[in-house]
TORTIDO-114143 format. One line per field, with one value per residue (C-alpha): residue in one letter; z, x, y. Coordinates in pm, 1 decimal. Layout:
# TORTIDO-114143
code A; ...
w Z; ...
u X; ...
v Y; ...
END
This chain:
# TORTIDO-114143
code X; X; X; X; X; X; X; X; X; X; X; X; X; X; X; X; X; X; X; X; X; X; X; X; X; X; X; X; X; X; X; X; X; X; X; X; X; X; X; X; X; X; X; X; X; X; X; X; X; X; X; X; X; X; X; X; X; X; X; X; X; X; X; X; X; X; X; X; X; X; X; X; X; X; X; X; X; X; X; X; X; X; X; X; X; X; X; X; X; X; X; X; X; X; X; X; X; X; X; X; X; X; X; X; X; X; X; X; X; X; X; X; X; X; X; X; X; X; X; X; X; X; X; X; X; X; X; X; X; X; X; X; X; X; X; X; X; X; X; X; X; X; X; X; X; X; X; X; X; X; X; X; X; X; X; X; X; X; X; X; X; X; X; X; X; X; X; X; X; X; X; X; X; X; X; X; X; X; X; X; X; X; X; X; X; X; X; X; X; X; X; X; X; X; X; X; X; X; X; X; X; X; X; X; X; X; X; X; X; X; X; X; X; X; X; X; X; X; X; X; X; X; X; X; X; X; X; X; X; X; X; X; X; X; X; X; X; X; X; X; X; X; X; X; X; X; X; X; X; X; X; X; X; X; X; X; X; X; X; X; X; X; X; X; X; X; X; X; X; X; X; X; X; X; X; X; X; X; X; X; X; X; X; X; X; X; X; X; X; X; X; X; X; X; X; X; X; X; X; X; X; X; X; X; X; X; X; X; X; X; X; X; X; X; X; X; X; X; X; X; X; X; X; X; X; X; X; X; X; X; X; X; X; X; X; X; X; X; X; X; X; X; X; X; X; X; X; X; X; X; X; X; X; X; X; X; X; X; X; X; X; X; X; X; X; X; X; X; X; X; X; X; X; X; X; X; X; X; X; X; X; X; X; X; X; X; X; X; X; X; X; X; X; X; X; X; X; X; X; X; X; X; X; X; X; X; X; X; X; X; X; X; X; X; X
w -6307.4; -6064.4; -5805.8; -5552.9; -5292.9; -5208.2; -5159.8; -4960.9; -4920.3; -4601.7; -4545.3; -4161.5; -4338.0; -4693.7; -4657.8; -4491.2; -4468.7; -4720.7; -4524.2; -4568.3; -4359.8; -4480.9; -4261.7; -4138.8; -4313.8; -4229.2; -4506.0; -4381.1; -4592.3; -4574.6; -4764.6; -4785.4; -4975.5; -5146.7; -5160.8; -5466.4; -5344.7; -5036.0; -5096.5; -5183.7; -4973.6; -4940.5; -4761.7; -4476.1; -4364.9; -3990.3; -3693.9; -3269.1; -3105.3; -2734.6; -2440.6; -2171.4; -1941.7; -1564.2; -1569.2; -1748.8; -1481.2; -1337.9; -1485.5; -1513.5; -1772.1; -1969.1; -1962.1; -2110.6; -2382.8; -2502.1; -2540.9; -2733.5; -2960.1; -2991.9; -3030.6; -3346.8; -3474.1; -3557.0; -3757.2; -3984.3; -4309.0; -4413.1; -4688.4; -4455.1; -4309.2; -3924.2; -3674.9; -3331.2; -3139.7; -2733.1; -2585.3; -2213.4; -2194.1; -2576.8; -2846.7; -2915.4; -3223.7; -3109.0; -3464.9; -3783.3; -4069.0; -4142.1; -4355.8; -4079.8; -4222.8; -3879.6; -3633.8; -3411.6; -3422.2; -3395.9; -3060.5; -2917.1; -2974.4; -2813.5; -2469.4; -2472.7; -2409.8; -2041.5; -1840.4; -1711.5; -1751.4; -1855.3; -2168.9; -2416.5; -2737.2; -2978.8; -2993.5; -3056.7; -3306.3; -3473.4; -3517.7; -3602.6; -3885.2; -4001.0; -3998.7; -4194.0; -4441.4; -4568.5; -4733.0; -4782.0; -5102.6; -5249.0; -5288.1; -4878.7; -4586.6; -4393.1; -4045.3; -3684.1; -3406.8; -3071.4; -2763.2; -2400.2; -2051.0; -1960.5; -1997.6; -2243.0; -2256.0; -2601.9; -2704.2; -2968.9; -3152.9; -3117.9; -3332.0; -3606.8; -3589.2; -3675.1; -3935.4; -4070.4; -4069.6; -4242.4; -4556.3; -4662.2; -4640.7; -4263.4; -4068.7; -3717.7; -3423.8; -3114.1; -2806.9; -2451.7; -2162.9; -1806.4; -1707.2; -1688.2; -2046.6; -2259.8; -2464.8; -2628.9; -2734.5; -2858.2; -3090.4; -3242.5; -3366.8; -3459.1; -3670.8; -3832.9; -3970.3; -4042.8; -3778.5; -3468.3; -3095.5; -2875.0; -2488.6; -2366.9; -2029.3; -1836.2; -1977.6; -1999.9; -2289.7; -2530.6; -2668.2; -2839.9; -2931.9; -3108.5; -3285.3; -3382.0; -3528.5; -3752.2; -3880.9; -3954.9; -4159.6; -4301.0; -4427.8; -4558.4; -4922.5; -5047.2; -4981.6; -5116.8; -5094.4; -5154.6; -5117.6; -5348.7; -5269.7; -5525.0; -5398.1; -5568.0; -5596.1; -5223.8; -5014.7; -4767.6; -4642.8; -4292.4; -4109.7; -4254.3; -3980.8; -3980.4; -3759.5; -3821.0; -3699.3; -3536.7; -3442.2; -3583.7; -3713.2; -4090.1; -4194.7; -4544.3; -4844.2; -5070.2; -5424.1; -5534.6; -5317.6; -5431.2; -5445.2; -5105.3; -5079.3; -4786.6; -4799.7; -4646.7; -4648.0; -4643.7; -4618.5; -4417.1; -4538.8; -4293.4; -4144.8; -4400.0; -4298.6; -4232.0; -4254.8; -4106.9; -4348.1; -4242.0; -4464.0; -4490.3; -4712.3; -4862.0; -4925.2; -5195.3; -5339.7; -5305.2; -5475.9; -5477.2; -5542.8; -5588.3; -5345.6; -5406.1; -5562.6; -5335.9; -5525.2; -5395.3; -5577.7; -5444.2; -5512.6; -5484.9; -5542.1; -5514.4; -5808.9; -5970.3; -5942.8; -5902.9; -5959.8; -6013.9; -5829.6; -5658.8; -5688.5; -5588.5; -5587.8; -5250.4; -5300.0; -5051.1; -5121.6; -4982.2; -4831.4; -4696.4; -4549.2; -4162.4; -4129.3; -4363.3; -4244.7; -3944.3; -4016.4; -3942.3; -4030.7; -3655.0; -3723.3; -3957.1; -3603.8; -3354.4; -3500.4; -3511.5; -3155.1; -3090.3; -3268.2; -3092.4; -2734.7; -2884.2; -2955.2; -2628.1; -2433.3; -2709.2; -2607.1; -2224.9; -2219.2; -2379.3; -2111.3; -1859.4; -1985.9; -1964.5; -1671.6; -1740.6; -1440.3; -1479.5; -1836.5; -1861.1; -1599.9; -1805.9; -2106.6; -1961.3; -1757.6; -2110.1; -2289.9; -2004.5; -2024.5; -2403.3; -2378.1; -2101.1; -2299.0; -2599.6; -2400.2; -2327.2; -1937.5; -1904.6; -2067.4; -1965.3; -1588.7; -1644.3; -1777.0; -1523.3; -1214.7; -1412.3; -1395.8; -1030.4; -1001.7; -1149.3; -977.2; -621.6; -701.8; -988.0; -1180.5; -1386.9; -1354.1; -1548.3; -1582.3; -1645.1; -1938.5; -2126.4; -2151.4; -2266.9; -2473.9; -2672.3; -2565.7; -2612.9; -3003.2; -3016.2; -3033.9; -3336.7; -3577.6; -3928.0; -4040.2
u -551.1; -692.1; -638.4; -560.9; -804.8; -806.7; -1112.3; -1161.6; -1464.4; -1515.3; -1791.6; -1887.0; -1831.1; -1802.0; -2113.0; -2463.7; -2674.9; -2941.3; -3248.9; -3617.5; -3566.3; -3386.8; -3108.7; -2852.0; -2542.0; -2178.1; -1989.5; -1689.5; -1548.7; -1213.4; -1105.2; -768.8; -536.5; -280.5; 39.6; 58.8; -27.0; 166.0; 340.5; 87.9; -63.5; -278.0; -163.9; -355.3; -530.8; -663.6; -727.2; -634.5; -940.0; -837.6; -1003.4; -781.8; -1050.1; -1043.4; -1104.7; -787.0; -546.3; -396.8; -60.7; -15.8; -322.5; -166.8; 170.2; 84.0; -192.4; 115.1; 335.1; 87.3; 37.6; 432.8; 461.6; 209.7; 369.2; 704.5; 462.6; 354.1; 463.9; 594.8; 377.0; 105.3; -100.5; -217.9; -401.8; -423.1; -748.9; -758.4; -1142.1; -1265.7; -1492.8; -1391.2; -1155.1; -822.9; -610.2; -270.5; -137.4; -285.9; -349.1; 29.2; 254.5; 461.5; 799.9; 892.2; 823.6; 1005.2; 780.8; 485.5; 601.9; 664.5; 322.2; 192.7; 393.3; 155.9; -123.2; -290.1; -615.6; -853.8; -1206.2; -1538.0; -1572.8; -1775.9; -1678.8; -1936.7; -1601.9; -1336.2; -1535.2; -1612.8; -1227.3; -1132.7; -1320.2; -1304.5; -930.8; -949.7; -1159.1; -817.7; -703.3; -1057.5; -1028.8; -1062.2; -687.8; -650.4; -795.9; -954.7; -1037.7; -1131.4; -960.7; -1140.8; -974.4; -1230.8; -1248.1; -1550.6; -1886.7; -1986.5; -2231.6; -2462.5; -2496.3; -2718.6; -2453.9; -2185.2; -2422.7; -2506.0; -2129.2; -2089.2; -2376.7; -2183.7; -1847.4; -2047.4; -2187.8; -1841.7; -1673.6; -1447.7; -1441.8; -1444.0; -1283.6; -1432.3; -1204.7; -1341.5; -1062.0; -1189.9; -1507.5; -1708.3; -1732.3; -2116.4; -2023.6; -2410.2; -2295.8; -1968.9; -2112.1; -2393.3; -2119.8; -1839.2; -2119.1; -2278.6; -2003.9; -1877.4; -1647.7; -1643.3; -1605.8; -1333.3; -1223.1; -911.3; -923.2; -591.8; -409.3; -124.8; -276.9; -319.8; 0.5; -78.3; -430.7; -353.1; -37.7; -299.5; -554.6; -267.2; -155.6; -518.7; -533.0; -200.9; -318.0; -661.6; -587.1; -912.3; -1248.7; -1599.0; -1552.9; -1915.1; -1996.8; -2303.4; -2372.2; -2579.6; -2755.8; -2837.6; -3234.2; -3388.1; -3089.6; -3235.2; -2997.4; -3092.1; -2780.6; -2444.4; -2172.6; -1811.9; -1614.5; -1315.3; -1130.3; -1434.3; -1780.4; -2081.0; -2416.2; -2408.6; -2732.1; -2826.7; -2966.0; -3204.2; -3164.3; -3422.5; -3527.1; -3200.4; -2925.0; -2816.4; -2544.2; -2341.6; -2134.0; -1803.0; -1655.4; -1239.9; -1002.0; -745.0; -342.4; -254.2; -635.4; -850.3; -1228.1; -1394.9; -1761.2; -1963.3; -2241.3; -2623.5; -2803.5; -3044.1; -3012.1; -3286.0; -3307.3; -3106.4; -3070.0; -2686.2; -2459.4; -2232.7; -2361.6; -2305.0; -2536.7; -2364.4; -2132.1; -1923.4; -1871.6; -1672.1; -1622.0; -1357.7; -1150.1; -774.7; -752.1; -404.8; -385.3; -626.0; -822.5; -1193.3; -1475.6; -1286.5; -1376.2; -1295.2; -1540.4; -1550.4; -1789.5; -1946.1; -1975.2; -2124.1; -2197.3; -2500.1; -2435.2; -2645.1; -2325.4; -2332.2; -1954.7; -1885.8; -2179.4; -2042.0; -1732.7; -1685.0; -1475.0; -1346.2; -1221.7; -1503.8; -1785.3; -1518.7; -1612.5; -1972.1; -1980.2; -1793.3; -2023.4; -2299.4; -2135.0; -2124.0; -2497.9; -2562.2; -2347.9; -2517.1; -2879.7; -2777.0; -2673.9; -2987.5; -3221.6; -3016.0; -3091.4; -3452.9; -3497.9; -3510.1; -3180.0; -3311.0; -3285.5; -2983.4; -2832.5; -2898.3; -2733.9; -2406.2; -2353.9; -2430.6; -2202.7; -1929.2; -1943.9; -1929.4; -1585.2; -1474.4; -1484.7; -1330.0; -1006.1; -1116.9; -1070.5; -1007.2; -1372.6; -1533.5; -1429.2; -1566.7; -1855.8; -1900.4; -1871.7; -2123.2; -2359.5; -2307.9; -2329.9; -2656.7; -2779.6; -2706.2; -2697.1; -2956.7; -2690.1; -2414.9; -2049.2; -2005.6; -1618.1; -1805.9; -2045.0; -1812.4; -1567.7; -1815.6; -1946.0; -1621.5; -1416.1; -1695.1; -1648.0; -1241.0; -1215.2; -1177.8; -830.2; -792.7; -482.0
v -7964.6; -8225.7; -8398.7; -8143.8; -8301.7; -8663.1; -8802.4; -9158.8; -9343.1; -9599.5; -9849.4; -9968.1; -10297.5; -10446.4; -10681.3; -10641.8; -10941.8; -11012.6; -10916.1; -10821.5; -10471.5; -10186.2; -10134.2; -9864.0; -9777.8; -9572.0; -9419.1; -9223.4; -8975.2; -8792.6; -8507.7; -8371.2; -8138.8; -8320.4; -8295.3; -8119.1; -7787.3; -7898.2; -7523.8; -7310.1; -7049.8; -6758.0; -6447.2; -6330.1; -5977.1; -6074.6; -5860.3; -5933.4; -5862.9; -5908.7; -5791.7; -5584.7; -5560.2; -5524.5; -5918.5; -5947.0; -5777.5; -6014.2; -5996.1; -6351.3; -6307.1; -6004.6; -6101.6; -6431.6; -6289.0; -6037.5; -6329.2; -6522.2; -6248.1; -6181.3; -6601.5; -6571.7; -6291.9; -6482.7; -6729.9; -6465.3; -6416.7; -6053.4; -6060.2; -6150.1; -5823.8; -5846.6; -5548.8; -5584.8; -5428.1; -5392.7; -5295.0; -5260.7; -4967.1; -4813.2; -5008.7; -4913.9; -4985.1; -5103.1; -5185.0; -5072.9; -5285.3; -5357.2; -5624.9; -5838.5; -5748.6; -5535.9; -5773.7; -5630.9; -5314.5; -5500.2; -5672.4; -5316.8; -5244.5; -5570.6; -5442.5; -5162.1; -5417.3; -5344.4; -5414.3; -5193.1; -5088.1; -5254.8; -5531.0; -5383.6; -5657.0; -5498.6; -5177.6; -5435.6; -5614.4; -5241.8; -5160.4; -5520.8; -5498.7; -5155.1; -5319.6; -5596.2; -5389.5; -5223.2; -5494.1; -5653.7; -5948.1; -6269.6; -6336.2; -6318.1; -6498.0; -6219.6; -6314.8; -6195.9; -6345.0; -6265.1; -6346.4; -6262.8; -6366.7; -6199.0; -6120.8; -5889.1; -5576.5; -5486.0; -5858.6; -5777.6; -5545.4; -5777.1; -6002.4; -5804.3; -5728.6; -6112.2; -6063.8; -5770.4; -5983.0; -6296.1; -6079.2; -5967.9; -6282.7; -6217.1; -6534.9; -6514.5; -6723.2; -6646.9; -6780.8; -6785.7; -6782.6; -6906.0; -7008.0; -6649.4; -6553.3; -6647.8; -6924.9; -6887.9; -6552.0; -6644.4; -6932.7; -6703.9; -6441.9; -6671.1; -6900.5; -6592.6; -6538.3; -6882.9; -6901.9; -7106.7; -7042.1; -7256.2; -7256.3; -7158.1; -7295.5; -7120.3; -6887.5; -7042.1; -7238.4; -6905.2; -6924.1; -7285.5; -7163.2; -6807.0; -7085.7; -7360.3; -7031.5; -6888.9; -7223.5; -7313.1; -6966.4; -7019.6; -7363.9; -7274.2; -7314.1; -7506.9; -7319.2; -7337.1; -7728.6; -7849.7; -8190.7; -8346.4; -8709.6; -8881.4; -9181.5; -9508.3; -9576.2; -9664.8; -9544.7; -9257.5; -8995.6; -8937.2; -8749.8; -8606.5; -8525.9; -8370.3; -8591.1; -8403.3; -8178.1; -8106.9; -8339.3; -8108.5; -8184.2; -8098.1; -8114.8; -8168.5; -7993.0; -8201.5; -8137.2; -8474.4; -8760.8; -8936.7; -8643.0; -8416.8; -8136.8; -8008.5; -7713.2; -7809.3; -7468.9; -7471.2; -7753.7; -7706.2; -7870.3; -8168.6; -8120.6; -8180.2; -8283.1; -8652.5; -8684.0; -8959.7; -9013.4; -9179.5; -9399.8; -9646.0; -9891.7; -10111.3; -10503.2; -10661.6; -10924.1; -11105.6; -10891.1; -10570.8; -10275.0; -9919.3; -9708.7; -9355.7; -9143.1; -8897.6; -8590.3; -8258.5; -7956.2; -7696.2; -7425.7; -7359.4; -6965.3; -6857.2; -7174.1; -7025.6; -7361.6; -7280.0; -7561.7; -7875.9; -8183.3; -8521.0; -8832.9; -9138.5; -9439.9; -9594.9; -10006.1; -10232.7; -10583.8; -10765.2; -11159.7; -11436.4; -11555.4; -11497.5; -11497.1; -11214.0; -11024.2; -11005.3; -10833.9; -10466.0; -10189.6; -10111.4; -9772.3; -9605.9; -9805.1; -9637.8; -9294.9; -9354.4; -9434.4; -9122.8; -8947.4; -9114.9; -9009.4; -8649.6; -8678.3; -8785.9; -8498.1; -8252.5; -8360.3; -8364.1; -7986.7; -7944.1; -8090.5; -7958.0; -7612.9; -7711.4; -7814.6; -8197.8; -8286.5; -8634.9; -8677.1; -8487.1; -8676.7; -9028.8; -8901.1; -8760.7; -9115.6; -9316.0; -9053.5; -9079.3; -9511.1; -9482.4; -9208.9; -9465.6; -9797.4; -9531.8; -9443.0; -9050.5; -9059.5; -8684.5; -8556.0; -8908.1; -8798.0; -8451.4; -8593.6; -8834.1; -8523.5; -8329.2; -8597.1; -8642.8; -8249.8; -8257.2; -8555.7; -8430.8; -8060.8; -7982.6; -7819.7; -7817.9; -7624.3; -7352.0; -7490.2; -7823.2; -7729.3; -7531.5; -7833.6; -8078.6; -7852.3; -7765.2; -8020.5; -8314.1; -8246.5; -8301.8; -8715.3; -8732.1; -8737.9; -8827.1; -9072.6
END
């Protein structure tokens, strides 16, 4: 059947002026599982990865990582299948790769958790998957959740770990607690193998995190979502972002100089994804036209639903009246100027890295005005005290980078 993704097409604005130049155009798109398959869901087979440590002994720490762990425990299915990995200086397997039916079981295994020793991730990451392996298949949603505060030794294992995770299809979300762990590590392993890396800023806040994770993964019921975006002769594609949940730079695959696809990956129930798409558009005469046709092909696999798809046209009119020219879509420009601040913090990290204070500088006070006149005082004030740190300083926080970094990318909501 159809129509288990909705598909919505936005316009910056329903008319662009008739003019001799071509001329930049927004088309938001959001994508989200209906309400049909409001009930369906795929079991899971996911591994704890946590790090216990010597960084992780303050009991405040532990105790609050082992009631996380207990807290997304009691969100788990029995039919779902969860391990749970410790690692300082080796890896130890706390649970094996069980159903959830005894929960109470599992939560006396969590009060064995402890800290001590060096943080060698690359062990963790070894059991965690030999783990997941057990129940390794397309009908679950096999995933590694990594939880560290800390810095890290064998870097270059832990990535072809995340290779090895990537080629047979096991997700992993890296988490980062504090300020001392290497977010540039993180992000390679989670996105080689499709995952993503987050902040957990106090530890207080793991509890929501590890809650927000396991709903995501119980939700994940659309994958392989593929958009192909067929464009109407003279429109150029020139940028295709995800606005939400997350901002990221999509990138896009030319198939002809008229037709691009993005791989979308999974849609998530009551998430979904929005895309901000780039175009330029060419002169017209007065008229509407169609300049593209949306198209997103997806699977549903515990519906046995596999390549169906969602379409939709993308009209804009062209006017020679001023008045009607004029008129904008304020929500579908309010997301493009988020996604322009993003841009900015993005390309300020950047230079910062390099070298280039001054540039970097410029770019986090535009970015930081931008959040401002947007509402987001909390990362606009960050923002703004990073700039300053750089300007009087020559560097950045490591407290401050790692919240524009993964923070920077959370203004935008769907609905």
């Amino acid at each position: 059947m159809a129509g288990e993704v909705s598909l919505t097409c936005t316009v910056h604005r329903d008319n662009v002026p008739v003019i001799a130049q071509p001329q930049i155009g927004y088309i938001l798109l959001e994508l989200m599982p209906a309400p049909i398959i409001a009930n369906v869901r795929m079991p899971l087979n996911f591994s704890f990865v946590l790090d216990r440590s010597g960084s992780m002994g303050d009991e405040r720490k532990i105790e609050q990582l082992r009631d996380a762990v207990k807290h997304a425990i009691d969100l788990l299915d029995d039919d779902d299948i969860v391990s749970i990995v410790a690692f300082e200086d080796d890896a130890q397997v706390l649970v094996s790769s069980t159903t959830a039916r005894d929960k109470n079981n599992l939560k006396l295994q969590v009060d064995k958790l402890d800290a001590g020793g060096g943080t060698h991730m690359e062990k963790g990451m070894r059991e965690g998957l030999r783990e997941v392996r057990k129940n390794l298949g397309p009908g679950r949603v096999n995933q590694l959740v990594i939880l560290t505060d800390g810095q890290t030794e064998n870097e270059d294992q832990c990535r072809r770990e995340g290779d090895n995770a990537g080629q047979e299809g096991i997700k992993i979300i890296a988490l980062g607690l504090g300020n001392d762990w290497n977010e540039t590590l993180l992000e390679d392993v989670a996105q080689r193998a499709g995952g993503n890396a987050d902040l957990i800023s106090q530890p207080h806040e793991i509890a929501d995190k590890f809650q927000r994770v396991v709903q995501a993964m119980q939700g994940n019921i659309v994958q392989n979502a593929l958009l192909t975006l067929r464009l109407a002769q003279g429109v150029t594609p020139r940028k295709v972002w995800r606005v939400a949940p997350l901002i990221s730079d999509l990138g896009l695959q030319p198939l002809s100089d008229r037709d691009v696809q993005v791989p979308l990956g999974e849609l998530v129930k009551d998430q979904g994804q929005g895309l901000m798409v780039e175009v330029l558009l060419p002169p017209r005469a007065e008229g509407r036209y169609r300049i593209a046709q949306a198209d997103v092909s997806y699977d549903v696999p515990p519906a046995q639903i596999f390549g169906e798809h969602a379409r939709a046209d993308i009209v804009i009119g062209y006017t020679s009246i001023p008045q009607l020219a004029e008129q904008y879509n304020p929500r579908v420009m309010n997301i493009a100027e988020k996604v322009t601040a993003f841009r900015l913090q993005t390309r300020a990290l950047q230079e910062a890295q390099q070298g280039n204070a001054a540039g970097a500088t410029q770019k986090l006070r535009q970015a930081a005005t931008m959040l401002l006149n947007q509402g987001e005082v909390d990362l606009a004030k960050t923002i703004q005290l990073e700039a300053d740190n750089l300007e009087n300083k020559g560097a950045m926080s490591d407290a401050g980078k790692k919240t524009i970094k993964f923070q920077g990318g959370k203004t935008v909501k769907l609905g």
